[in-house]
C-alpha positions as CSV (number, residue, x, y, z in Angstrom):
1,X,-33.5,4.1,-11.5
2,X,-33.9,2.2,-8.1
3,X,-36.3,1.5,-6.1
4,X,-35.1,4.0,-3.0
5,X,-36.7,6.8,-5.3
6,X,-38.3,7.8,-1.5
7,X,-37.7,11.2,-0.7
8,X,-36.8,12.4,3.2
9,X,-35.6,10.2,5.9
10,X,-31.7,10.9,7.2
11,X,-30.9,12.4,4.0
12,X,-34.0,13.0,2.0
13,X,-34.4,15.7,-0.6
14,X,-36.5,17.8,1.6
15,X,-33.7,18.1,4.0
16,X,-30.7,18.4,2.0
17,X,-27.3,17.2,3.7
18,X,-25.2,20.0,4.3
19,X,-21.5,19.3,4.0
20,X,-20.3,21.3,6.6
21,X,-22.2,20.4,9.2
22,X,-20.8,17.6,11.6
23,X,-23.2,18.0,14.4
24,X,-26.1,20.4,15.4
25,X,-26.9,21.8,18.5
26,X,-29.8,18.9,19.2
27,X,-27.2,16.4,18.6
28,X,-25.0,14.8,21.5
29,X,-22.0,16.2,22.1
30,X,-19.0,14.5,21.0
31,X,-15.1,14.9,21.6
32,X,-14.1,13.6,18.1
33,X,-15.9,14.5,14.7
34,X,-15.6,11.1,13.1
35,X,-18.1,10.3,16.0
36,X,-20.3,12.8,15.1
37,X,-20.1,11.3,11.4
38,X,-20.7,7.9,12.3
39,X,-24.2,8.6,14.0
40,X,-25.3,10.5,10.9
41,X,-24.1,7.2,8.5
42,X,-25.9,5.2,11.5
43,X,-28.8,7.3,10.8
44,X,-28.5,6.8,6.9
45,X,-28.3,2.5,7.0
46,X,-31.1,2.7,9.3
47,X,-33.9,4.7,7.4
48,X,-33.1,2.4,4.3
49,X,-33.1,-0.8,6.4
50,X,-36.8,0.8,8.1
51,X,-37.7,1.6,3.9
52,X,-36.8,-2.0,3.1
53,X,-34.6,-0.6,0.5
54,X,-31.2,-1.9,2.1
55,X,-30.1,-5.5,3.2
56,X,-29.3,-6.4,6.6
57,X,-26.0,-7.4,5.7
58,X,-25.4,-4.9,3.1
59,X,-21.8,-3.2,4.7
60,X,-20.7,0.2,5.0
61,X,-18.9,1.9,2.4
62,X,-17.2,5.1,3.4
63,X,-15.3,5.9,-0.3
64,X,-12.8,8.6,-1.4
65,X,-11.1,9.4,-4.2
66,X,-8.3,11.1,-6.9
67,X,-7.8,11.9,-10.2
68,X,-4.4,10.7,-10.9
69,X,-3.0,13.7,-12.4
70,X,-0.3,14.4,-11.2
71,X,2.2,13.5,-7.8
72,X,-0.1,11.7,-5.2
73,X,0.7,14.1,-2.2
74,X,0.2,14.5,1.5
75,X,-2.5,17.0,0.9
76,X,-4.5,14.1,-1.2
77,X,-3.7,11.8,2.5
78,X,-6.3,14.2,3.8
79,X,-9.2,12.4,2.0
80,X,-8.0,9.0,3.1
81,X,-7.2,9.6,6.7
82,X,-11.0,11.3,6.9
83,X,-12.6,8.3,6.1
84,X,-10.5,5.5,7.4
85,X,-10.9,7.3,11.3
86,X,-15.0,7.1,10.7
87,X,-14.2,3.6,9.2
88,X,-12.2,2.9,13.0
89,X,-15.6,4.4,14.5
90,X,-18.2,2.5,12.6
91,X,-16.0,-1.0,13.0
92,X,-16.1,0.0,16.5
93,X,-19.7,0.5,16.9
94,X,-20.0,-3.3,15.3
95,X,-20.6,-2.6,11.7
96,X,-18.8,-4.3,8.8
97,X,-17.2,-1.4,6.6
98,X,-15.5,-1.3,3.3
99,X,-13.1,1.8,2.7
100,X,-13.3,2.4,-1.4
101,X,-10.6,5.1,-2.7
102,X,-11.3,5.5,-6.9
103,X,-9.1,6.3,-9.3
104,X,-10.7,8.7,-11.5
105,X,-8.3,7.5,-14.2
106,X,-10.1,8.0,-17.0
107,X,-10.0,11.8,-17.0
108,X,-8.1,13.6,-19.6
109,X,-4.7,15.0,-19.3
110,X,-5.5,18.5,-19.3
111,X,-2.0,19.8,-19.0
112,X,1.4,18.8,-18.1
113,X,2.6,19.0,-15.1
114,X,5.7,20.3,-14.0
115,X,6.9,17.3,-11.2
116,X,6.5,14.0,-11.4
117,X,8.1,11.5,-9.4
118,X,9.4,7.6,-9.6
119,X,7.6,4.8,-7.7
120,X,10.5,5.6,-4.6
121,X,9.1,8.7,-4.1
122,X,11.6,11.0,-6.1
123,X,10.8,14.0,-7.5
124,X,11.7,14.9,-10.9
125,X,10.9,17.8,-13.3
126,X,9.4,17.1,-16.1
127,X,12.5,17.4,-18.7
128,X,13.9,14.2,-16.8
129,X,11.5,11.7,-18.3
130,X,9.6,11.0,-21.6
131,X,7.6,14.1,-21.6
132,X,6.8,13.5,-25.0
133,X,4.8,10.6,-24.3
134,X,2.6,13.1,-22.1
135,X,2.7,15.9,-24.5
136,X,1.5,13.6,-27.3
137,X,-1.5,12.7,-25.1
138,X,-3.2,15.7,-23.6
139,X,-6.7,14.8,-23.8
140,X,-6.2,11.0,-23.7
141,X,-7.5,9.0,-20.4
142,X,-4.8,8.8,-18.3
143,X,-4.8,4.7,-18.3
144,X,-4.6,5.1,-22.2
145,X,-1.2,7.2,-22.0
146,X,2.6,5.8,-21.7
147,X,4.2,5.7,-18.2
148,X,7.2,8.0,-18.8
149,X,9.2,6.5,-16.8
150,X,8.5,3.1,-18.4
151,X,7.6,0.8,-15.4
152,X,4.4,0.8,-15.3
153,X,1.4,0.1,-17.7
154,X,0.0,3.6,-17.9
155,X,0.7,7.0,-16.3
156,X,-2.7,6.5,-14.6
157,X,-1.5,2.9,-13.3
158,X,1.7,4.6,-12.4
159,X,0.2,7.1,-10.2
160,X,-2.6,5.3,-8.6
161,X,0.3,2.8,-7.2
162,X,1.8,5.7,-5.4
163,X,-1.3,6.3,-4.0
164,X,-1.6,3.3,-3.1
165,X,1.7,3.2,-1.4
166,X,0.9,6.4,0.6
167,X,-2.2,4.3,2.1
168,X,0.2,1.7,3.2
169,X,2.4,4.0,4.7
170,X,-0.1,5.5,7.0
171,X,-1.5,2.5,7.7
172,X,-5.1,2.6,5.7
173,X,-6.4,-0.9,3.9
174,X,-8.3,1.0,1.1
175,X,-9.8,-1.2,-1.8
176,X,-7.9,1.2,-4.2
177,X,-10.9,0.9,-7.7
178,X,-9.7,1.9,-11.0
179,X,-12.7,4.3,-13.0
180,X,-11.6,2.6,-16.3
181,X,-11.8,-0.9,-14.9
182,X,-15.5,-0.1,-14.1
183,X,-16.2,1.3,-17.3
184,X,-14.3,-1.6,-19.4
185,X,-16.5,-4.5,-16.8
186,X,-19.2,-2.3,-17.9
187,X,-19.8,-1.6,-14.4
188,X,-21.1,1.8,-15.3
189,X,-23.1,0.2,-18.3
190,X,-26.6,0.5,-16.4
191,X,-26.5,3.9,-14.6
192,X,-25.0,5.8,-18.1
193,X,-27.8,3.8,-20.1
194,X,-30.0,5.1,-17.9
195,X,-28.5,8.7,-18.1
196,X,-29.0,8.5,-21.6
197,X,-32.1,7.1,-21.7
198,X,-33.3,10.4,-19.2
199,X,-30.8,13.2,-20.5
200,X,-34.1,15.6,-20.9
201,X,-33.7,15.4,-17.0
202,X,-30.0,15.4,-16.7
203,X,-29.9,18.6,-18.9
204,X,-32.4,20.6,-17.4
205,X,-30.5,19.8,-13.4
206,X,-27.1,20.2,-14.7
207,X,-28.2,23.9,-16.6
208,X,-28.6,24.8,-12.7
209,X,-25.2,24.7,-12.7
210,X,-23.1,25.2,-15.9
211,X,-23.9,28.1,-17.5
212,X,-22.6,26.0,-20.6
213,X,-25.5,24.0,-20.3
214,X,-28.9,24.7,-22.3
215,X,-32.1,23.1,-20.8
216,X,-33.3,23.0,-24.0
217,X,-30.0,22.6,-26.0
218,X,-28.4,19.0,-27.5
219,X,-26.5,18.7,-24.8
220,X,-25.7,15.0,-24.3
221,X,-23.8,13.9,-20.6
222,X,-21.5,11.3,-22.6
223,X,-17.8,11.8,-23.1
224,X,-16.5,8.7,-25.6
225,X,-13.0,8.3,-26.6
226,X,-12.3,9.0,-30.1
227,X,-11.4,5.8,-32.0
228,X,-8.9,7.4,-34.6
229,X,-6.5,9.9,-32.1
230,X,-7.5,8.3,-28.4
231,X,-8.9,11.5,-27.1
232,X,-12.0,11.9,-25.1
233,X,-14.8,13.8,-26.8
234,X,-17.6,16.4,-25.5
235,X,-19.8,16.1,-28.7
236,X,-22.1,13.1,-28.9
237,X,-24.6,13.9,-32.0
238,X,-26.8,10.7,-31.4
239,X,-28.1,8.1,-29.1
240,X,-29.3,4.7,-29.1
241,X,-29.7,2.9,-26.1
242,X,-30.9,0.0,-27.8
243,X,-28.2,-0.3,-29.6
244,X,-25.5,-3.9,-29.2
245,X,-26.0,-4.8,-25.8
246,X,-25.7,-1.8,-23.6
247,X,-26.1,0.8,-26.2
248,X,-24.1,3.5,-28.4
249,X,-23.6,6.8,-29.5
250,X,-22.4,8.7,-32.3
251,X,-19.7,11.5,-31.6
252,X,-17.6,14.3,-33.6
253,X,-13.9,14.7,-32.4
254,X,-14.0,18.4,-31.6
255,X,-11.8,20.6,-29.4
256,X,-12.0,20.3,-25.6
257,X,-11.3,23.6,-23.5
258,X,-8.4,23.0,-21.1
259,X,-8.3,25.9,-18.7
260,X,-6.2,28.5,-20.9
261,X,-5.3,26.3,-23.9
262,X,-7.6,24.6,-26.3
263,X,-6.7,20.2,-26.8
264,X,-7.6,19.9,-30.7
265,X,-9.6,17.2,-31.9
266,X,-9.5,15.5,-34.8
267,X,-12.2,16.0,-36.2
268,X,-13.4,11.9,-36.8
269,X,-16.8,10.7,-36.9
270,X,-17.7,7.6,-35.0
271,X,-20.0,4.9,-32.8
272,X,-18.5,4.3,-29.3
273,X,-20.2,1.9,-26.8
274,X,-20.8,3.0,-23.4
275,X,-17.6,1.1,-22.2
276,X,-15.5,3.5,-24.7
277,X,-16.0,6.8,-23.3
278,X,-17.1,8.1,-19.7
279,X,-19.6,10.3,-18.0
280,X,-19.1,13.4,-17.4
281,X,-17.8,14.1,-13.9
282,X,-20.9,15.6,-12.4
283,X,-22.6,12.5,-13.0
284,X,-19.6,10.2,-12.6
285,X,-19.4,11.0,-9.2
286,X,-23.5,10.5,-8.1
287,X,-23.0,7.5,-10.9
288,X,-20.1,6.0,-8.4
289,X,-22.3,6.1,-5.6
290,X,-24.7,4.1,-6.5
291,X,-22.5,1.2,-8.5
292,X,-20.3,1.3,-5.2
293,X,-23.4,1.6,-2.8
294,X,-21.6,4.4,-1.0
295,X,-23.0,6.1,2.3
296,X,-20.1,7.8,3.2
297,X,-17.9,10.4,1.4
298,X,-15.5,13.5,2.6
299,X,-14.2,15.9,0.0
300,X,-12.6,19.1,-0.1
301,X,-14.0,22.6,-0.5
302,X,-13.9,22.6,-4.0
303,X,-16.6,20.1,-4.5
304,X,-18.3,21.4,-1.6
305,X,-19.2,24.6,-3.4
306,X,-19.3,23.4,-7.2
307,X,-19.7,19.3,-7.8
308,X,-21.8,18.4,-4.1
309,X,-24.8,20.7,-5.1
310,X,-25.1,19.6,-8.3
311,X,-24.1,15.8,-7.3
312,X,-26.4,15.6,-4.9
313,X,-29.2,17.4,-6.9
314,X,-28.4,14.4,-9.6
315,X,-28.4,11.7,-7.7
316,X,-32.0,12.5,-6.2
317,X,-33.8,14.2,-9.3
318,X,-32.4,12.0,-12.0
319,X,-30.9,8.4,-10.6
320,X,-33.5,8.8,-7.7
321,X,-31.0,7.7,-5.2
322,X,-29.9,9.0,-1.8
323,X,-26.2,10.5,-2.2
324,X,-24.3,9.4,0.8
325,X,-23.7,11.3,4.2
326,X,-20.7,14.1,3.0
327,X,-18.3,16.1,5.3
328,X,-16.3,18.6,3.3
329,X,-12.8,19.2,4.9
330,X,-10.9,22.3,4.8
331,X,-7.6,22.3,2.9
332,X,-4.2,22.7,4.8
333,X,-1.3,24.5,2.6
334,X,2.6,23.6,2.4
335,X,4.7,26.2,4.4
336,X,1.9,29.0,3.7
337,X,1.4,27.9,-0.1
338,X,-1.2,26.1,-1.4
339,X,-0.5,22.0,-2.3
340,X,-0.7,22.0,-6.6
341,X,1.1,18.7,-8.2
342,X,1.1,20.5,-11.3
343,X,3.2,23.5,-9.7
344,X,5.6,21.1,-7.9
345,X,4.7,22.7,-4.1
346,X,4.0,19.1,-3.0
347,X,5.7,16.9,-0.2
348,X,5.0,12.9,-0.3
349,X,3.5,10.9,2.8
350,X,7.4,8.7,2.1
351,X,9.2,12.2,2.5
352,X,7.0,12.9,5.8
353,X,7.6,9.7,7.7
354,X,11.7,10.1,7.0
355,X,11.2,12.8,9.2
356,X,8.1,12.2,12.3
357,X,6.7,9.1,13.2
358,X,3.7,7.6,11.6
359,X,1.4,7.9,14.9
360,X,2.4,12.1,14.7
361,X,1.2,12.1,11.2
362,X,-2.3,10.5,11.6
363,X,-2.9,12.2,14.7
364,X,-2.5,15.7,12.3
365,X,-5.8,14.4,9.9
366,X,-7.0,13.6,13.2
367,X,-7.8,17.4,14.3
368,X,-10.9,19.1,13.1
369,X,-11.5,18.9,9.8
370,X,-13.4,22.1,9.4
371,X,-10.2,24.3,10.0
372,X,-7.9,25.3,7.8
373,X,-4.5,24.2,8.7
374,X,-0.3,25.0,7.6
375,X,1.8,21.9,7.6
376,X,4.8,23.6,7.8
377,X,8.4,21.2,7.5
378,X,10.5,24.5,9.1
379,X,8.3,24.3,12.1
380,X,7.6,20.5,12.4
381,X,9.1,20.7,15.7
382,X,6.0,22.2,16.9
383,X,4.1,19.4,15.9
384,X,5.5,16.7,17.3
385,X,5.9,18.5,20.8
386,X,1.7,18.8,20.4
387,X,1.6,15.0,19.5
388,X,3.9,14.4,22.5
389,X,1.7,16.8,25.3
390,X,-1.7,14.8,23.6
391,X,-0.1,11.6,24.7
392,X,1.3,12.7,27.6
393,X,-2.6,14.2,28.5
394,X,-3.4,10.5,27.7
395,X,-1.5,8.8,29.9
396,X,-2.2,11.1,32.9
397,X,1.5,12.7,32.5
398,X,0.0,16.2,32.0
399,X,-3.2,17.6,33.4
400,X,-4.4,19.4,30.2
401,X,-7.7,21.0,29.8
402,X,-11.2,19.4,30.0
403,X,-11.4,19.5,26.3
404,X,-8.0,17.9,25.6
405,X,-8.8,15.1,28.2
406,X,-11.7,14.4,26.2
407,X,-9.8,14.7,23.2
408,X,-6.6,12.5,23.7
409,X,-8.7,9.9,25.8
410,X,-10.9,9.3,22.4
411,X,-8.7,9.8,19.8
412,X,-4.9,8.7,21.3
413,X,-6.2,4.7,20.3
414,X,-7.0,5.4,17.0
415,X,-4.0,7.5,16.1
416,X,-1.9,4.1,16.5
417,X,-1.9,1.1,13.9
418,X,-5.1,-0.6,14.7
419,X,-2.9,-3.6,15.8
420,X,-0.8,-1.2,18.3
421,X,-0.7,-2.3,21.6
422,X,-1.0,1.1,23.6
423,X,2.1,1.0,26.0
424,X,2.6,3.6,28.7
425,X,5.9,2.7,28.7
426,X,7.1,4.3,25.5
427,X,9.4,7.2,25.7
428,X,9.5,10.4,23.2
429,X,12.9,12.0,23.3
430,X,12.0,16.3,22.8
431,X,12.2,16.4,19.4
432,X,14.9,19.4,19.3
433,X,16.7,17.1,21.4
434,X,16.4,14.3,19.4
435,X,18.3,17.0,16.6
436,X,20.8,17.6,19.2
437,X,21.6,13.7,19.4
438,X,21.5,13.9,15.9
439,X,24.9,15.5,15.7
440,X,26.4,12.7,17.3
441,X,27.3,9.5,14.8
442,X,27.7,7.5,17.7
443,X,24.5,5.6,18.7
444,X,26.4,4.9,22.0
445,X,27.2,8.0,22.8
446,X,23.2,9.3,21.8
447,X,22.0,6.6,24.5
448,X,24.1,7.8,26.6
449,X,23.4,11.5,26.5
450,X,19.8,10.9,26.1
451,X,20.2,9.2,30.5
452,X,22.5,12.0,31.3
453,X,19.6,14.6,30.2
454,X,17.4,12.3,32.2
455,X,15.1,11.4,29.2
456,X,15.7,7.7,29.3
457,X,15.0,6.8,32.8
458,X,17.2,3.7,34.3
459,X,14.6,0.7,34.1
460,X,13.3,1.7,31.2
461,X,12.5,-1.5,28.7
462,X,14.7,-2.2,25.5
463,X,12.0,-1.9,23.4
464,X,11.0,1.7,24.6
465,X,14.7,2.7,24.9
466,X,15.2,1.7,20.9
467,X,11.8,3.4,19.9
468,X,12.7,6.2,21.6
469,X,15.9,6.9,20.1
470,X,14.3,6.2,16.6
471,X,13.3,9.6,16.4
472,X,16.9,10.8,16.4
473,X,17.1,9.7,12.8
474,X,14.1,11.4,11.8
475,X,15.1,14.4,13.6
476,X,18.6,14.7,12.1
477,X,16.5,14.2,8.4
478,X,14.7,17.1,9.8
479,X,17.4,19.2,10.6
480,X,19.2,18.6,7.2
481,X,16.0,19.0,5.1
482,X,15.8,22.3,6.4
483,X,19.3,23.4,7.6
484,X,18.2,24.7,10.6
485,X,20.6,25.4,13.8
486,X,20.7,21.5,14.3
487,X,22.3,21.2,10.8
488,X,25.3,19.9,12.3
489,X,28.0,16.9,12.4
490,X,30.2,16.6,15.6
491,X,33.8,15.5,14.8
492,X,34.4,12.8,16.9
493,X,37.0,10.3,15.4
494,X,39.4,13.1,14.4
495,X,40.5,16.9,15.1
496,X,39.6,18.9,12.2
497,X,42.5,21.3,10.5
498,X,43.1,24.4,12.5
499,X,45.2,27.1,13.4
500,X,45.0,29.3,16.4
501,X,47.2,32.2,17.8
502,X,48.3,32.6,21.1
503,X,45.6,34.3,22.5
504,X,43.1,31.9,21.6
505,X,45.2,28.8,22.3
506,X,45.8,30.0,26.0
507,X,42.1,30.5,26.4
508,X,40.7,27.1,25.2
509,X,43.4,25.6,27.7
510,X,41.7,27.8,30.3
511,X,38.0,26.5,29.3
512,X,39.0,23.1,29.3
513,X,40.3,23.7,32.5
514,X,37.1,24.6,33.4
515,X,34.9,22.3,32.3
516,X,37.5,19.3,33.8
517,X,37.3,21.1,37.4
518,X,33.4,21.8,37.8
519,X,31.6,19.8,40.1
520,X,28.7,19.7,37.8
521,X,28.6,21.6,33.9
522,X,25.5,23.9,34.1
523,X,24.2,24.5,29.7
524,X,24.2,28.4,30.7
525,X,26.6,28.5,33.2
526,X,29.0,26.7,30.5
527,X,27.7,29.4,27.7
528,X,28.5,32.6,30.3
529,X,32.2,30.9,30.9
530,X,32.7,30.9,26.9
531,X,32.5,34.5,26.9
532,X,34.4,35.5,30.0
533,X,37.0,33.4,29.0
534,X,37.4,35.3,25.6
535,X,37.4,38.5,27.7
536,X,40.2,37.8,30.0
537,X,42.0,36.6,26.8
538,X,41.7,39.9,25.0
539,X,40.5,37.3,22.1
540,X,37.3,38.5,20.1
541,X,34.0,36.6,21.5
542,X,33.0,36.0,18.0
543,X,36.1,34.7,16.9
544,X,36.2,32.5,20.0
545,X,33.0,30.6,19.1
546,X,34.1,30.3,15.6
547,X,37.7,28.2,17.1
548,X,35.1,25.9,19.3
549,X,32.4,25.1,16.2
550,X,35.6,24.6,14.2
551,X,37.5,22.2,16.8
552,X,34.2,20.7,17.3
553,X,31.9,21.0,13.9
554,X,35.0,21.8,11.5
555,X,32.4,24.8,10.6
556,X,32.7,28.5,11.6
557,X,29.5,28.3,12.8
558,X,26.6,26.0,14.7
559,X,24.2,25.9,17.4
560,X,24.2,27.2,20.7
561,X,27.7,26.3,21.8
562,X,27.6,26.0,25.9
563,X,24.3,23.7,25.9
564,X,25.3,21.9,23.0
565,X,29.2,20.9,24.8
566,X,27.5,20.2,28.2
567,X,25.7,17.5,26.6
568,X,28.5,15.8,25.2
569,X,30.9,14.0,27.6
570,X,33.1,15.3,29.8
571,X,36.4,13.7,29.0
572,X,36.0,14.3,25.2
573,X,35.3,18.0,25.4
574,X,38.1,18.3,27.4
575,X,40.8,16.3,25.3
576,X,39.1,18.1,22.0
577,X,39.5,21.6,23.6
578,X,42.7,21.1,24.2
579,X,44.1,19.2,21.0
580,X,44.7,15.7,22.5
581,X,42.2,14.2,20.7
């Protein structure tokens, strides 16, 4: 169909790219993969510019992209933040570099999902909006079906603007391209012509792969969209390519095969142009990289082992194109469980950065790709302390290893916004301390605790102090998101209710007296006094704990209650231990 019908080169048919493959022995050695990515796109641009088949000035395009079936989720980040750091790599190395994300918006709905959620990011089941306007439409384009929560133009327009949003958040300026725009500009007009025109070709590559699929069958690689009841077709009975000005074909509305269930058709005969109906997504995708002019595409391990063999085998043998450089990436689950937006086990990129800072976040999709990951919300304290030591190895704070040296010196620049000025100044509060501070309402009093513990040092710039105690916010959202020990609210303003007997009256008098005497309150030294002090009372050392987290948490329970107190100051622990205030 072009004229780069050359085979070899970077990525010729005699060498077929293989996905998971970022670098080979022969190849330098590189701290950072998207390195190792760039030098094989490199490779790519200049084989065509050497074949005359690419202009000078022709730019990069590194694309992604979605079907928008469902709630856009931080799993679906991954194929976003993959490209945009070998878009920061290429723009570094001097090239000019577009970063396309495509909504595959004119799939079917296939079946109805279970969450959905509002432009804000808010979850809802499905009962809680117009689910009829889905369940009316299974098998309809998703940009030809009601938004059901009415504010958009389509449930496809509704859900590629979340996308969109989860972009923004992170930081990445995708050109966000609609599939049903490109078909109704007739963007797509040539390459399905063409498709038509050689489907004795397409048929006999794609039998390879879909048992479905007779070489020698009627097998037609159009999809149009049934004129009487909306839905999109599988059965074309003829073609003509000469046809109005692009072409037609005539189709049956039959039954489409939706995992388990079967979307009726309704039986209509009609003529569809090739601007009402689509291509079939194994020659969609090798169809979008030529219209785009892509060179650049990572994708999960599901198209690594099913659509890339067959994409790639299209895209040579049939449009006679080079398919672009790919990097498949290994899926990371959601506390153990795989991400599925149709089962609701999904958390949003807006729900992430309530709780870690956006730098934490893009340096996760900034570790190998090739490994199988958890991003676990119960134990997102362990993330943010790696994030921390990485910029701490950075800035020469901690010695680290070879590897991580070479790591955070290439990759700490490119986890910031690309505008970030890179400021060895800043401060990170411990995250579990930042929970701690959390408890405390009083942004005073977190400040102050925060230079007690030593975190904030003295001269330390107003900027850096206010970042720095920005992530107490996000670590109290933490703590209440997943009600862990720092799931707590200290009572300053007011004594809560209470009532204490003797025993346990005289022996808070006697702790407060301790804590007001000691020349310095020692966390463990504090925790040891709790219990002798219950001891000498004859008062139970359980029940003792449960009359400090009520004077101080009106709960009967909380965190560790000597490291917790010696954080707080003096003067108020001991007033609150012993009534006054």
């Amino acid at each position: 169909m072009s004229d780069d019908s050359s085979v070899g080169g970077a990525n010729g048919a005699s060498d077929d790219a293989n996905p998971y493959t970022l670098q080979s022995a022969d190849d330098e050695h590189h701290a950072f993969w998207a390195d190792a990515v760039a030098d094989r796109v490199e490779a790519r641009v200049e084989d065509q510019l050497e074949r005359g088949v690419r202009d000078a000035d022709e730019p990069i395009v590194v694309k992604g992209g979605i079907s928008p079936s469902g709630v856009p989720h931080l799993g679906n980040v991954n194929e976003i933040m993959r490209g945009y750091y070998v878009v920061r790599v290429l723009r570094e190395r001097g090239h000019e570099v577009r970063q396309v994300f495509t909504a595959d918006d004119r799939d079917p709905l296939r079946k109805l999902p279970r969450t959905l959620c509002d432009l804000e990011g808010n979850l809802v089941d499905l009962g809680d909006v117009d689910a009829g306007a889905l369940g009316r439409n299974l098998g309809a384009p998703y940009t030809d079906i009601p938004d059901p929560f009415g504010c958009c133009d389509s449930y496809g327009d509704h859900f590629s603007n979340i996308i969109q949003d989860s972009a923004d958040a992170v930081d990445v300026p995708i050109e966000l391209v609609s599939n049903t725009d490109l078909y109704e500009r007739g963007e797509f007009e040539d390459v399905t012509r063409y498709v038509l025109e050689h489907r004795d070709r397409a048929r006999e590559v794609l039998s390879s792969y879909q048992d479905k699929v007779d070489a020698d069958g009627d097998y037609v690689p159009f999809n149009p969209i049934c004129a009487e009841c909306g839905k999109i077709t599988e059965t074309v009975t003829s073609v003509d390519p000469d046809a109005g000005e692009a072409g037609t074909v005539d189709y049956r509305c039959t039954d489409m095969n939706a995992g388990d269930r079967t979307i009726d058709g309704c039986g209509h005969e009609g003529t569809a142009t090739l601007r009402e109906g689509k291509l079939p997504w194994r020659f969609e995708w090798p169809a979008q990289w030529q219209v785009l002019g892509v060179d650049f595409e990572p994708f999960g391990k599901d198209h690594a082992e099913g659509s890339w063999p067959s994409g790639q085998d299209v895209a040579r043998n049939v449009l006679e194109i080079e398919p672009p450089v790919p990097m498949v990436y290994e899926w990371f689950t959601l506390e153990g469980e795989p991400f599925s937006s149709s089962e609701g086990n999904v958390i949003l990129v807006s729900d992430v950065l309530e709780l870690l800072e956006p730098e934490v976040l893009r340096y996760f999709f900034a570790k190998d790709p090739s490994r199988a990951r958890d991003f676990s919300i119960e134990r997102l304290d362990q993330l943010v302390d790696e994030f921390d030591r990485f910029e701490a190895i950075y800035f020469g704070e901690l010695e680290g290893t070879e590897d991580e040296r070479e790591f955070a010196q290439r990759v700490y620049p490119l986890v910031l916004e690309e505008d970030a000025e890179v400021r060895k100044e800043r401060i990170r509060l411990p995250y579990t301390f930042a929970a701690v501070l959390g408890m405390f309402d009083d942004p005073a009093l977190r400040e102050e605790v925060a230079r007690k513990e030593g975190h904030i040092p003295e001269n330390a710039p107003e900027w850096a102090v206010d970042a720095a105690l920005s992530r107490v916010g996000r670590a109290r959202n933490w703590a209440r998101r997943t009600g862990n020990e720092f799931d707590y609210e200290l009572k300053r303003s007011e004594i809560p209710d209470h009532e204490f007997d003797a025993a346990t009256t005289t022996a808070l008098s006697e702790l407060a007296e301790f804590v007001a005497t000691a020349e310095t309150i020692d966390p463990e030294e504090l925790q040891g006094e709790i219990y002798e002090t219950a001891k000498r009372n004859d008062v139970d050392v359980g029940d003792f704990f449960a009359a400090g987290y009520r004077l101080f948490f009106d709960e009967e329970q909380g965190p560790k209650l000597g490291p917790f107190l010696a954080k707080v100051d003096r003067e108020f622990v001991v007033d609150r231990l012993r009534r006054d205030r």
